[in-house]
N, C-alpha and C positions, 0 to 999 in steps of 0.2 A: 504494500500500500504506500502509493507514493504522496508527501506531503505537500501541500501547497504554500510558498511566502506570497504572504503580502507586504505590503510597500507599507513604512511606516511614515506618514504626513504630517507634522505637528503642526502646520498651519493648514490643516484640513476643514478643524472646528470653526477657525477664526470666519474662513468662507464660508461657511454653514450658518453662523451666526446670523442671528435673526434679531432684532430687536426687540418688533412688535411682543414675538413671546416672551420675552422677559420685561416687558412693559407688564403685560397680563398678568404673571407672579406676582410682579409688585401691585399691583393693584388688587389680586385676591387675597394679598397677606395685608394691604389697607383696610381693605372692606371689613378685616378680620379686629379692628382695634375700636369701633367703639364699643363691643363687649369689655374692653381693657379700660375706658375713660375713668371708671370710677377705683382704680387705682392709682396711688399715686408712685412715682419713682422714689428710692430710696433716696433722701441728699445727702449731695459730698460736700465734703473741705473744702472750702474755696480759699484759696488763698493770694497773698497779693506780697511780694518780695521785693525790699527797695535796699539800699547799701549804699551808706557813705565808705569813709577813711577809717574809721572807727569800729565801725559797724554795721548789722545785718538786721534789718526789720520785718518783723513779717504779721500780717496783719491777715487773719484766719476768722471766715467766716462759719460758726459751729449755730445755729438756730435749735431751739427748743432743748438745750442741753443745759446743766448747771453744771455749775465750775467743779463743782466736787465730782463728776462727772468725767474729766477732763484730764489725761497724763499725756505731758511732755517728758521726753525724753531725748537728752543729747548724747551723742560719740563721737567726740571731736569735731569733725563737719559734716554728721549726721543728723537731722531734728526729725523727730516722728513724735505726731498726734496720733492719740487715740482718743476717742470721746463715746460714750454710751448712753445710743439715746433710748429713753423711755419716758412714750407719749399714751396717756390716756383721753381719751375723748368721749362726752355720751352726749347726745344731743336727744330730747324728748320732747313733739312738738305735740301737744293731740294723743291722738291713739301708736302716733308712729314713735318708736322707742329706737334710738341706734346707739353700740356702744363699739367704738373700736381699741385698739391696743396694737401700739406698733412699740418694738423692742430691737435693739440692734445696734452695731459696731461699727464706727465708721474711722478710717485709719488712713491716714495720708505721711506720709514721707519726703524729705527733700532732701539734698547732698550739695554742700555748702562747696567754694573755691576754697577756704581757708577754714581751718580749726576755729572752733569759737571757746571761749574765756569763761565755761557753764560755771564756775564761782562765782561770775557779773553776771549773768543772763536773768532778766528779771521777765515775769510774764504778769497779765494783768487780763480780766476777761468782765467785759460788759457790755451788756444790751446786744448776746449774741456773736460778740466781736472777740475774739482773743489777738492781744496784742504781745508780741516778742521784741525783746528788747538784747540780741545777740553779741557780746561785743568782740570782736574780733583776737585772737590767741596772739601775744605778740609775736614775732617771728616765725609764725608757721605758714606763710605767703608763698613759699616754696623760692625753688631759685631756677632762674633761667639760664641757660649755658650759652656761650657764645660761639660758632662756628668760627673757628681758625680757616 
């Protein structure tokens, strides 16, 4: 029994490529999300990074969380938040009674040019805002070589 090759084409698919059906996917995986409206996505850390001479600021948006709630952690020019949120909700209007409960971990990370000075690093958190006050390690800026 003798075996047949076929020719292998990797820009075979590309010509075959059809748009309209992949229009159609996306549009039956749309159709598919206002069952999903009344969930809401889970929120991230938002944060916002500014640096003088001195230092590194960062300015973390954590909503519905208390401070007690809330570990920073540094290693060297490493900062990682974690914050843990839990939110209860009941709303009872009438006859209609709803009670939710959302619980969960939200953890963000960032990796600094330079070591920071965590015996100064002061943090501060209000009205949602966590504010970092980073100050930079003296001499650990690294060093640049010069091409001979």
């Amino acid at each position: 029994m003798a075996g047949s090759l076929t020719r292998f084409d990797p820009l075979s698919d590309m010509i075959r490529f059809d748009p309209f059906r992949n229009m159609d996917d996306f549009f039956r995986e749309f159709a598919m999300a206002p069952s999903l409206r009344g969930m809401e996505a889970e929120p991230r850390i938002r944060m916002d990074l500014s640096e003088t001479d001195q230092e590194y600021q960062i300015q973390a948006e954590i909503p519905g969380v208390k401070k007690e709630d809330i570990k920073i952690a540094i290693d060297g020019n490493k900062i990682s938040i974690s914050a843990e949120l839990k939110q209860e909700t009941e709303i009872n209007e009438g006859n209609m009674i709803r009670s939710e409960r959302r619980y969960g971990q939200q953890y963000r990370s960032i990796t600094l040019p330079q070591d920071v000075d965590d015996s100064k690093a002061q943090a501060k958190f209000q009205d949602g805002v966590l504010n970092l006050s980073l100050p930079k390690k003296p001499g650990s800026g690294g060093k640049q070589l010069t091409i001979q």
